[in-house]
ZADO-1210 file (C-alpha; in nm, 4 decimals, padded with zeros to 6 digits):
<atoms>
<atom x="-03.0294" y="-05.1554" z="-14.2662" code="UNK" pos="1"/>
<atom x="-03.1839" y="-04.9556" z="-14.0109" code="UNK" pos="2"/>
<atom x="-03.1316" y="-05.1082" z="-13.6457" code="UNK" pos="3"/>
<atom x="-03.2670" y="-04.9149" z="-13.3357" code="UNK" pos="4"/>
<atom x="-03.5867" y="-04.9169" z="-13.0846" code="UNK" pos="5"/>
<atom x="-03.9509" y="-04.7945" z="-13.1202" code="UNK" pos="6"/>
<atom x="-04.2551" y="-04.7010" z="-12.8560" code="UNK" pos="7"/>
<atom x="-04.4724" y="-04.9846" z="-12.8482" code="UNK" pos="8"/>
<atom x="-04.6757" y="-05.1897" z="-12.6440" code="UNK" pos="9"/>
<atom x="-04.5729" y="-04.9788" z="-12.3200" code="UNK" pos="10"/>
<atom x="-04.2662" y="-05.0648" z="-12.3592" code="UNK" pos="11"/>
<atom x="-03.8627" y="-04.9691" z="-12.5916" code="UNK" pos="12"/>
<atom x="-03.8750" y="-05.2492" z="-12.8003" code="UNK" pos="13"/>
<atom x="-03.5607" y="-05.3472" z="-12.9977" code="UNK" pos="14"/>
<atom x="-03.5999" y="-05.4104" z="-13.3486" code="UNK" pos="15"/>
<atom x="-03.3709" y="-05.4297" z="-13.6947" code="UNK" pos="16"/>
<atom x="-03.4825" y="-05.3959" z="-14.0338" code="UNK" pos="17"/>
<atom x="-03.3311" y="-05.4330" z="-14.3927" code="UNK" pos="18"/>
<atom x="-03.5493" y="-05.2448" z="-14.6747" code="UNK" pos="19"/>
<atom x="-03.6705" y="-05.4056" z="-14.9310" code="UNK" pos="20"/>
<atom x="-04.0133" y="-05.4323" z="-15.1236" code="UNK" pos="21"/>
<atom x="-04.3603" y="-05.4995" z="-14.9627" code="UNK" pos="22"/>
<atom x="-04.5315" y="-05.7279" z="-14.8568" code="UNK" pos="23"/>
<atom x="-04.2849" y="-05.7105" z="-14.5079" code="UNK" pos="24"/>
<atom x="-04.1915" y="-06.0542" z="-14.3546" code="UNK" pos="25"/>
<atom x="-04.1743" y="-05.9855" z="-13.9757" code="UNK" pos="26"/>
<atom x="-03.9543" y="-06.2358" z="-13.7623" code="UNK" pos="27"/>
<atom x="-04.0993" y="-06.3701" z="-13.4324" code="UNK" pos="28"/>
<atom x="-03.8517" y="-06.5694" z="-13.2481" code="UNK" pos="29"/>
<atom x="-03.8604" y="-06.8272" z="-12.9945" code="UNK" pos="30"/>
<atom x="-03.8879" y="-06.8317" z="-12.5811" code="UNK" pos="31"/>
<atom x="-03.5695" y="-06.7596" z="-12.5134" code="UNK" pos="32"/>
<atom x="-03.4915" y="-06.5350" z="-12.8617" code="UNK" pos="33"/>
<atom x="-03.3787" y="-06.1858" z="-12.9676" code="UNK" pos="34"/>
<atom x="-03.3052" y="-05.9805" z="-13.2633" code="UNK" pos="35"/>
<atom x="-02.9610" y="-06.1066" z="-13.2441" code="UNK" pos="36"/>
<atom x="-02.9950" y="-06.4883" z="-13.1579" code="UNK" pos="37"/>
<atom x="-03.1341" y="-06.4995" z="-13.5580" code="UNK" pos="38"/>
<atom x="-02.7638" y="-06.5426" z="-13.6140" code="UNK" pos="39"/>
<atom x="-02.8602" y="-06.2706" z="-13.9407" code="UNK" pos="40"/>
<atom x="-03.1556" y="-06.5233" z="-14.0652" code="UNK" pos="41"/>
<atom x="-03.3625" y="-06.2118" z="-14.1449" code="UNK" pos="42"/>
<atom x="-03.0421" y="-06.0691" z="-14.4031" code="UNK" pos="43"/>
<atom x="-03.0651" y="-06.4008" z="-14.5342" code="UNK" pos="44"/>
<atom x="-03.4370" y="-06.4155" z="-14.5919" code="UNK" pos="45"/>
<atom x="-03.4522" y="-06.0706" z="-14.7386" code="UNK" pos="46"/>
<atom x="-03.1603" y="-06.1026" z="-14.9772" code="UNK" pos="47"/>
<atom x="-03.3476" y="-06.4301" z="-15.0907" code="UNK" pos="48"/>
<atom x="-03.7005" y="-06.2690" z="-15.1549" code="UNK" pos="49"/>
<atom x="-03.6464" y="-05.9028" z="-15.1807" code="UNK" pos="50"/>
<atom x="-03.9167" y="-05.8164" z="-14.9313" code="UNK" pos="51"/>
<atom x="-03.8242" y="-05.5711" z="-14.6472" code="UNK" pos="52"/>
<atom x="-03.7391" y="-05.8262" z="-14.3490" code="UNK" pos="53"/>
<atom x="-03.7985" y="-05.7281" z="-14.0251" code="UNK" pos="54"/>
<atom x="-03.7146" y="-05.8388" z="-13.6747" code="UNK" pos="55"/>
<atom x="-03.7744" y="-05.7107" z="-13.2979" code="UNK" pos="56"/>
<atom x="-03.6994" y="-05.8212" z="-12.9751" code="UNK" pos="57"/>
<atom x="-04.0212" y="-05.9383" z="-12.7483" code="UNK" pos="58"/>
<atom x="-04.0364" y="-05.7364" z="-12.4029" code="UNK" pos="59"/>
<atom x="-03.8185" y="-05.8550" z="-12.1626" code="UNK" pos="60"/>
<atom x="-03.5939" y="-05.9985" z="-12.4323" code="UNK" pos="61"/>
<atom x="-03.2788" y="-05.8871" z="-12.6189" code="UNK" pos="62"/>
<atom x="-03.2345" y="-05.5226" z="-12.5165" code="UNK" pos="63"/>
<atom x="-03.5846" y="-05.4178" z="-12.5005" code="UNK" pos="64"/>
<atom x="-03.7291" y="-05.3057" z="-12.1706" code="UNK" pos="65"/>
<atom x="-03.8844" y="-05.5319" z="-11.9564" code="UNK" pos="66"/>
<atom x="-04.2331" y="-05.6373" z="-11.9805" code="UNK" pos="67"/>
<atom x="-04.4930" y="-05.4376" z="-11.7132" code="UNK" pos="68"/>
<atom x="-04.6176" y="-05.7826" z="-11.5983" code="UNK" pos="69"/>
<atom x="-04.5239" y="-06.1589" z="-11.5730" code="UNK" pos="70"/>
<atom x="-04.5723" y="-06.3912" z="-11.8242" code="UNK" pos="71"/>
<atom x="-04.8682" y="-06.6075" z="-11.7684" code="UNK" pos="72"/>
<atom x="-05.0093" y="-06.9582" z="-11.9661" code="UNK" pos="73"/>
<atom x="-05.1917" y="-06.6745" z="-12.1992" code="UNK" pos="74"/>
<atom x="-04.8961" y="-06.4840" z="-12.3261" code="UNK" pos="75"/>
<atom x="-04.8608" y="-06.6119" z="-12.6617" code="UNK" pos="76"/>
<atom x="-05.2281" y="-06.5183" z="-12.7252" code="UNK" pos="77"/>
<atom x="-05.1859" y="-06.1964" z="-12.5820" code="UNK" pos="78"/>
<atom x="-04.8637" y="-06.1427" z="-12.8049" code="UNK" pos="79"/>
<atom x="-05.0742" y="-06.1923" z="-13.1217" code="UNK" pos="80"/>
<atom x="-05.3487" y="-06.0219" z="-13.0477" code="UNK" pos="81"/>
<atom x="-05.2585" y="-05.7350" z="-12.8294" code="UNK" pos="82"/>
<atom x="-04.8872" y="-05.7051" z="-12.8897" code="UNK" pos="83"/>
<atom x="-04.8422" y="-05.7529" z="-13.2550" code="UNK" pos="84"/>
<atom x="-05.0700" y="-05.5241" z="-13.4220" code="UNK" pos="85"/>
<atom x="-04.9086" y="-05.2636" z="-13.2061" code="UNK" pos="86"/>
<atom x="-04.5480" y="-05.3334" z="-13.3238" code="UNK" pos="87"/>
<atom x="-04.6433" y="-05.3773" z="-13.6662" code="UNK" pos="88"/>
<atom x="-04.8235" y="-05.0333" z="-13.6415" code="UNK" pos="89"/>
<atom x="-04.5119" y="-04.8362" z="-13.5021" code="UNK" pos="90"/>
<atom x="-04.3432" y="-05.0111" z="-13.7990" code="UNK" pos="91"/>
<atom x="-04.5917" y="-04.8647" z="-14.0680" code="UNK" pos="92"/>
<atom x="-04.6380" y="-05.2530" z="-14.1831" code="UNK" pos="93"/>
<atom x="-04.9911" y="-05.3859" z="-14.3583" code="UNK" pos="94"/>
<atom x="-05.0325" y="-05.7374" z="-14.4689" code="UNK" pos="95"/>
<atom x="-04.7031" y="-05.8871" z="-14.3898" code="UNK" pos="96"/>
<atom x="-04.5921" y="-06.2429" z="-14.4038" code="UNK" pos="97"/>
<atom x="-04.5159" y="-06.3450" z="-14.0413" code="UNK" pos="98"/>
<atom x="-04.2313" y="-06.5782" z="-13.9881" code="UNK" pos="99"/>
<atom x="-04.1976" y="-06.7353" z="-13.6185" code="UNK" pos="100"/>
<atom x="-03.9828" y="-06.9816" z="-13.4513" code="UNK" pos="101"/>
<atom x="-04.0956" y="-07.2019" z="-13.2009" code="UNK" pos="102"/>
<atom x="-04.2698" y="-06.9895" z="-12.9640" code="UNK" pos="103"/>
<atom x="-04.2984" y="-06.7369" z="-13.2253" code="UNK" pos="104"/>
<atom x="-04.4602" y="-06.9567" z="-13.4459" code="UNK" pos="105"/>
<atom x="-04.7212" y="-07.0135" z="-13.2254" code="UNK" pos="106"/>
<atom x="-04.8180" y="-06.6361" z="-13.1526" code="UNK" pos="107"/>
<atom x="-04.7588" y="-06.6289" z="-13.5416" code="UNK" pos="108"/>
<atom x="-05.0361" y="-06.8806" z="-13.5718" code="UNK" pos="109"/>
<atom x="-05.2573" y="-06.7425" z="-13.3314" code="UNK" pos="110"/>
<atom x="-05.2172" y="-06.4002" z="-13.5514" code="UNK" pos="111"/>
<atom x="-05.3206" y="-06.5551" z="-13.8124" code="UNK" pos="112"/>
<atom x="-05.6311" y="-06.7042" z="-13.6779" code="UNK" pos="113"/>
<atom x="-05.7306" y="-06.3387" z="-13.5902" code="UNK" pos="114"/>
<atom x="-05.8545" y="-06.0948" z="-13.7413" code="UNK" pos="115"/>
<atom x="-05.4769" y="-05.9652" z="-13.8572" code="UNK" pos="116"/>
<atom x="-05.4760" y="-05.9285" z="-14.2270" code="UNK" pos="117"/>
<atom x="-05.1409" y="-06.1351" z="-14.3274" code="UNK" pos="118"/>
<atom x="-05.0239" y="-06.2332" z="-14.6850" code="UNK" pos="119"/>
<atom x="-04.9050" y="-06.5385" z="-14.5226" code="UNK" pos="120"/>
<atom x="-04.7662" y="-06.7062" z="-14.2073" code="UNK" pos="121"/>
<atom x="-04.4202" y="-06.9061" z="-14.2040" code="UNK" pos="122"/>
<atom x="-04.3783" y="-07.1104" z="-13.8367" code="UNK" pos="123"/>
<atom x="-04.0649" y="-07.2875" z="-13.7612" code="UNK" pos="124"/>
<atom x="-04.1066" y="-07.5782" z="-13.4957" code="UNK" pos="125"/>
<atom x="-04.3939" y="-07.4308" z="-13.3788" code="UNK" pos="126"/>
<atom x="-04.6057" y="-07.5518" z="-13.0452" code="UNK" pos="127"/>
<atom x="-04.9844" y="-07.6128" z="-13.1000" code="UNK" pos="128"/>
<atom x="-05.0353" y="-07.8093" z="-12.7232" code="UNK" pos="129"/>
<atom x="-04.8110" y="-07.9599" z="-12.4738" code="UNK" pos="130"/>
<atom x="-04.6315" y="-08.2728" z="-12.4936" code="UNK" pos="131"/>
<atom x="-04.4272" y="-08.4624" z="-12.1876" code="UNK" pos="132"/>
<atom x="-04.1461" y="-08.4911" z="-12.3747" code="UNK" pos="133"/>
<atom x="-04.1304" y="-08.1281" z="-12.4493" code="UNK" pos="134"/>
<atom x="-04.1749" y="-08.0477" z="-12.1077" code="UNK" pos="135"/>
<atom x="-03.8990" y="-08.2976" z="-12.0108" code="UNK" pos="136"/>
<atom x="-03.6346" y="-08.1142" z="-12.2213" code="UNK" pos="137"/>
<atom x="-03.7061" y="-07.8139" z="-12.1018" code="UNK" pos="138"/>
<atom x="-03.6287" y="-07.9242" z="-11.7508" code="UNK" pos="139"/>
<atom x="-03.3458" y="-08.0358" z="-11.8372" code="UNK" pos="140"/>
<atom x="-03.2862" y="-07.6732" z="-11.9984" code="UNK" pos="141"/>
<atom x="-03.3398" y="-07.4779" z="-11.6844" code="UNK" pos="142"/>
<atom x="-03.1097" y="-07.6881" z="-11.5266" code="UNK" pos="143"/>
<atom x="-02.8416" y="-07.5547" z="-11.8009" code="UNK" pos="144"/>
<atom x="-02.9293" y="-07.2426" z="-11.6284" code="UNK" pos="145"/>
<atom x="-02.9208" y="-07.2894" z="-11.2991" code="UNK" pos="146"/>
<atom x="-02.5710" y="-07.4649" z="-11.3146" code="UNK" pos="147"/>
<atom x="-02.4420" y="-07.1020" z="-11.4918" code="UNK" pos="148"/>
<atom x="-02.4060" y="-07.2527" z="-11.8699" code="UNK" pos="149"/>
<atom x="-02.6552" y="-07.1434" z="-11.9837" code="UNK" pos="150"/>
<atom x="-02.7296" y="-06.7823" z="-11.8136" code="UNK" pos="151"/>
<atom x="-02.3663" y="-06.7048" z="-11.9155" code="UNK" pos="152"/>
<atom x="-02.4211" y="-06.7314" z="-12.2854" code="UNK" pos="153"/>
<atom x="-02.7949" y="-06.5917" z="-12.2870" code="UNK" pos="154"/>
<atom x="-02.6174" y="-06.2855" z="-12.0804" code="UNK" pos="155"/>
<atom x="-02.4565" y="-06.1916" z="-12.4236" code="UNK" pos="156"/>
<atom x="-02.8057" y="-06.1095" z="-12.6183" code="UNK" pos="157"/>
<atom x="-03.0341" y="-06.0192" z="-12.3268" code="UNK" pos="158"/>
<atom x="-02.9953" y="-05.7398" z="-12.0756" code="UNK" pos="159"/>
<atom x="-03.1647" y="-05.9785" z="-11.8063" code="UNK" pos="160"/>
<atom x="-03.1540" y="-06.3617" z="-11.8505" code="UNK" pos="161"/>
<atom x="-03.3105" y="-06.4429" z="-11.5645" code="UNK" pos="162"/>
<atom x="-03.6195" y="-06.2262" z="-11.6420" code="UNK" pos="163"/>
<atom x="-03.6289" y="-06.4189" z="-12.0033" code="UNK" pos="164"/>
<atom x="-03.5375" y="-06.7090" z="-11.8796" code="UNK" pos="165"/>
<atom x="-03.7785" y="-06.7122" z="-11.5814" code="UNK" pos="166"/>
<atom x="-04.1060" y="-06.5826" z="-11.7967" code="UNK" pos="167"/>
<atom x="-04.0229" y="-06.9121" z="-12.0368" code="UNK" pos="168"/>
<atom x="-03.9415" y="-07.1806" z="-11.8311" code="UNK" pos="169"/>
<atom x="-04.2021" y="-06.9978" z="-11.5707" code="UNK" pos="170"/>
<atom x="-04.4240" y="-07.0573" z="-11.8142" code="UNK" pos="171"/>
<atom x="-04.3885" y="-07.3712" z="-11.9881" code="UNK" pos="172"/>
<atom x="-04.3426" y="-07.5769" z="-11.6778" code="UNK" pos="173"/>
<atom x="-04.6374" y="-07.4105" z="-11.4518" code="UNK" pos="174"/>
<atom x="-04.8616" y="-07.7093" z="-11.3846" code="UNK" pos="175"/>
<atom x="-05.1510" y="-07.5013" z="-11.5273" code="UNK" pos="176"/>
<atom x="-05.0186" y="-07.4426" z="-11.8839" code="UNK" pos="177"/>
<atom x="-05.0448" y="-07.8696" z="-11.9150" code="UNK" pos="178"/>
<atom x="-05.3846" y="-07.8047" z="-12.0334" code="UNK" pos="179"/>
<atom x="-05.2409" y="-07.5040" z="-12.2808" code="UNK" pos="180"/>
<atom x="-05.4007" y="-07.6116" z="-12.6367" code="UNK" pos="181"/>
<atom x="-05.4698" y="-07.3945" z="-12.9595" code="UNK" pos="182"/>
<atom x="-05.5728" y="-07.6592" z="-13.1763" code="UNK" pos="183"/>
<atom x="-05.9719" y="-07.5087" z="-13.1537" code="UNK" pos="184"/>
<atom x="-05.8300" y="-07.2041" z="-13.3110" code="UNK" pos="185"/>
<atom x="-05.6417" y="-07.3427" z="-13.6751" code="UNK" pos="186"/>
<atom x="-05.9620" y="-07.3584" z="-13.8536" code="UNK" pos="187"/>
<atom x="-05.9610" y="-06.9841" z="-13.8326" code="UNK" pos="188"/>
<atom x="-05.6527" y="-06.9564" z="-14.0338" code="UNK" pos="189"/>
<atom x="-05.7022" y="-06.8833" z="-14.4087" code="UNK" pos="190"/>
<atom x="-05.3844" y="-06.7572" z="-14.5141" code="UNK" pos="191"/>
<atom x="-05.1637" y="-06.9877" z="-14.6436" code="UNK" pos="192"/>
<atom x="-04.9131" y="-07.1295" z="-14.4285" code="UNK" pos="193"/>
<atom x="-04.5312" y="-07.3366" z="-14.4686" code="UNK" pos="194"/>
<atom x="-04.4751" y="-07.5417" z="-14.1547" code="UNK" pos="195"/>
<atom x="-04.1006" y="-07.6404" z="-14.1082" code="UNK" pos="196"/>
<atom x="-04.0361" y="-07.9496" z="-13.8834" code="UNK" pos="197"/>
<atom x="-03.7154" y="-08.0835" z="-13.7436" code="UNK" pos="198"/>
<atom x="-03.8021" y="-08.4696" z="-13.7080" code="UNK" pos="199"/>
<atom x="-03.5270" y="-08.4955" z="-13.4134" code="UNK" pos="200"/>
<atom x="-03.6340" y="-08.2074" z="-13.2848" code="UNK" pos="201"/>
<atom x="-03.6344" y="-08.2373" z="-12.8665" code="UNK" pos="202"/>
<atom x="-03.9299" y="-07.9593" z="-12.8144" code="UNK" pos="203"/>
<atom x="-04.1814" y="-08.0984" z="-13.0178" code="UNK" pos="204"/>
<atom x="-04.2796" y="-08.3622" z="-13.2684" code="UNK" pos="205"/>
<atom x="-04.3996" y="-08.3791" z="-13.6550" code="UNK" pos="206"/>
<atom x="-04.7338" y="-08.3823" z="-13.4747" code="UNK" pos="207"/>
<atom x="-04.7594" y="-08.0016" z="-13.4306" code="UNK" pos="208"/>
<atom x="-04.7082" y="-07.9436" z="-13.7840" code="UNK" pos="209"/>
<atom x="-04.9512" y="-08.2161" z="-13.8945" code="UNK" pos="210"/>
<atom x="-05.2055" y="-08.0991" z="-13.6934" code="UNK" pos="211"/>
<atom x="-05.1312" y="-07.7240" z="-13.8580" code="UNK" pos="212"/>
<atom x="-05.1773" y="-07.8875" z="-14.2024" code="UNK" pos="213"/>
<atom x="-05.5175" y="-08.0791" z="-14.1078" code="UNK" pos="214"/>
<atom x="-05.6671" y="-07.8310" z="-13.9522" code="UNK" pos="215"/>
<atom x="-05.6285" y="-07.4900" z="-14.0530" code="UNK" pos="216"/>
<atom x="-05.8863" y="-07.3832" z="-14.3510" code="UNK" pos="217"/>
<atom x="-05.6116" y="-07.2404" z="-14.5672" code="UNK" pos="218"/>
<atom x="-05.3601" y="-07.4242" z="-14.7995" code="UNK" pos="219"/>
<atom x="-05.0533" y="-07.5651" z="-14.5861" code="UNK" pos="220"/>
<atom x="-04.7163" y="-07.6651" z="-14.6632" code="UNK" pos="221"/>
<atom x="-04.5552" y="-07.8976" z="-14.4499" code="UNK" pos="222"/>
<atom x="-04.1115" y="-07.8924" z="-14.4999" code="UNK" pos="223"/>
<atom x="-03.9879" y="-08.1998" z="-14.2986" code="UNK" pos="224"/>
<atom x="-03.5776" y="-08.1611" z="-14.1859" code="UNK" pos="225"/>
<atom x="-03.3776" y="-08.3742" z="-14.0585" code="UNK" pos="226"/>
<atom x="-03.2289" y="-08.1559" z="-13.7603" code="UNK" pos="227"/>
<atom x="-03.3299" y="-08.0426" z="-13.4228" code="UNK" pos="228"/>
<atom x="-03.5610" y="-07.7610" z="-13.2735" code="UNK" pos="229"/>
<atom x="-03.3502" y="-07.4696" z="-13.5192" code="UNK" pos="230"/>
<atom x="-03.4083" y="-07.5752" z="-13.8745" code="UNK" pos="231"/>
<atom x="-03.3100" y="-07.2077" z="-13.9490" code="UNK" pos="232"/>
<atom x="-02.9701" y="-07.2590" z="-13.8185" code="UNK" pos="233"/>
<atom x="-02.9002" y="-07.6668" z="-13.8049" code="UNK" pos="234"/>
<atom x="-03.0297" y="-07.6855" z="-14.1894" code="UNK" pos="235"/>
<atom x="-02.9889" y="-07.3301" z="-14.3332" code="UNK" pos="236"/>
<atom x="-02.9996" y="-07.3347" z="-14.6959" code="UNK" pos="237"/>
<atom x="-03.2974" y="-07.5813" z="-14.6963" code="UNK" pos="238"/>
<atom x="-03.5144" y="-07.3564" z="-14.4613" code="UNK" pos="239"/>
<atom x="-03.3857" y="-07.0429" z="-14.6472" code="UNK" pos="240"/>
<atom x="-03.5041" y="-07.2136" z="-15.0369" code="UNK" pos="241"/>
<atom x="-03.8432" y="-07.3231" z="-14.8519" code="UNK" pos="242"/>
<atom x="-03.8917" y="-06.9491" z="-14.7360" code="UNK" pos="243"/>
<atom x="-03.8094" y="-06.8070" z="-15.0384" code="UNK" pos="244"/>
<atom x="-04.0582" y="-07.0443" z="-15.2568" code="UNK" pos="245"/>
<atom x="-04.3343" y="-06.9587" z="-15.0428" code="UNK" pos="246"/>
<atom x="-04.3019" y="-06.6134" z="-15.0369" code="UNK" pos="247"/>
<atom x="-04.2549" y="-06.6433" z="-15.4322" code="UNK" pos="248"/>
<atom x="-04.5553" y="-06.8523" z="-15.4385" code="UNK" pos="249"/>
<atom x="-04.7824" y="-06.6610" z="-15.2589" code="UNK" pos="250"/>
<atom x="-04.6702" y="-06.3088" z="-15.3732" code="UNK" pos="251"/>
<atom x="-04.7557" y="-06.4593" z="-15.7538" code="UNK" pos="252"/>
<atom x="-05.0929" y="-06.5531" z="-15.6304" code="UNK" pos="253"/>
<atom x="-05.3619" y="-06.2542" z="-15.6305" code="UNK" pos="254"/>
<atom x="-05.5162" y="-06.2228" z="-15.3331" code="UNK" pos="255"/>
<atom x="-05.7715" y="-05.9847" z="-15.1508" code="UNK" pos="256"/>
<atom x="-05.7510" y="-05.8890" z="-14.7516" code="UNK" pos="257"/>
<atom x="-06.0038" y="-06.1578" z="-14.5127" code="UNK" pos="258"/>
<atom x="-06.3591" y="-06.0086" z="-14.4497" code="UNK" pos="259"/>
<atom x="-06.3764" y="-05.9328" z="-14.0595" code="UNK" pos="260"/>
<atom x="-06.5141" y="-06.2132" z="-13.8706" code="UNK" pos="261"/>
<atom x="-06.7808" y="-06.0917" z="-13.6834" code="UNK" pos="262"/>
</atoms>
């Protein structure tokens, strides 16, 4: 396992890796994540596919430096199309399989719908537009924060949870991000895909995942749990066995890298 920080995107970024055979699957984790709030999903993942699993802290999160600017509604765009390629070229990484939570699985999506050559995408609760109810819970999340709860325990795995905590929330709840849709873009996507779904999940309904599957040109998998926002974590060994037949799946299946769009 190599664990450590690399020059990227003008920033340190924070990052952990366990070898393993190619394709990579790269780990993208959610608004308030970090390498270490995986709770050691990526040793999981590579132990059950084989593949060199990687994982790295977003600027401003986990122990990587903080990010040059603040976060406005066109971050997660900006992530996948700016940030990414960058990160995955410090990391000497072509072609991986891209495997986001929540936010992550949005910038994973919007990756995918670029010109990025990926073997395939996994997203995990991902967002593809904004719903009230969403927005309502995460309300009620910043005021976990503001009452200390929450800052206390996000203090262990960032070296500034106000700065991650602000750029989310900041974010998310900023009147102008209501509009904040990426539907337009799925058609784009021709990599194969596995959408997981918690059906109680407080962030975001089955609708995100359904629109995923309709919508993108590529074949889509859609893995319904019955669990919150975390499937990873709440229902473990059924996200893992989902990963791992994918990535089985899709590795068996010959492929050839996506002609440019012009």
């Amino acid at each position: 396992m190599r664990h450590g920080f690399l020059g990227a995107a003008g920033g340190r970024v924070e990052y952990d890796e366990v070898p393993g055979a190619d394709p990579a699957i790269v780990l993208l984790h959610e608004g308030l994540g970090s390498v270490g709030l995986w709770r050691g999903f990526h040793h999981d993942v590579a132990a059950a596919t084989g593949r060199r699993t990687i994982v790295f802290s977003r600027l401003g999160h986990g122990r990587s430096s903080a990010p040059r600017h603040r976060r406005g509604p066109g971050f997660m765009s900006s992530e996948a199309r700016d940030v990414l390629p960058e990160v995955l070229a410090a990391l000497h990484v072509e072609r991986p399989v891209l495997l986001g939570h929540s936010d992550g699985g949005s910038i994973a999506l919007l990756a995918a719908a670029s010109d990025l050559p990926l073997v395939g995408a996994v997203v995990i609760a991902p967002h593809v537009f904004v719903e009230d109810a969403g927005l309502t819970s995460i309300t009620a999340t910043r005021a976990a924060f503001d009452d200390g709860t929450l800052r206390a325990r996000m203090a262990r795995h960032h070296d500034d949870p106000d700065v991650v905590f602000g750029n989310w929330a900041g974010v998310w709840l900023d009147p102008a991000f209501r509009a904040w849709d990426i539907t337009a873009e799925l058609p784009a996507i021709t990599c194969p895909v596995l959408a997981v779904q918690g059906t109680a999940d407080p962030y975001g309904t089955v609708a995100h995942v359904e629109a995923v599957r309709e919508r993108s040109s590529g074949p889509v998998e859609v893995v319904l749990l019955d669990c919150g926002h975390s499937p990873h974590l709440e229902r473990r060994e059924e996200t893992l066995s989902a990963v791992a037949g994918f990535v089985a799946r899709i590795s068996a299946t010959p492929s050839t890298p996506p002609t440019p769009r012009a």
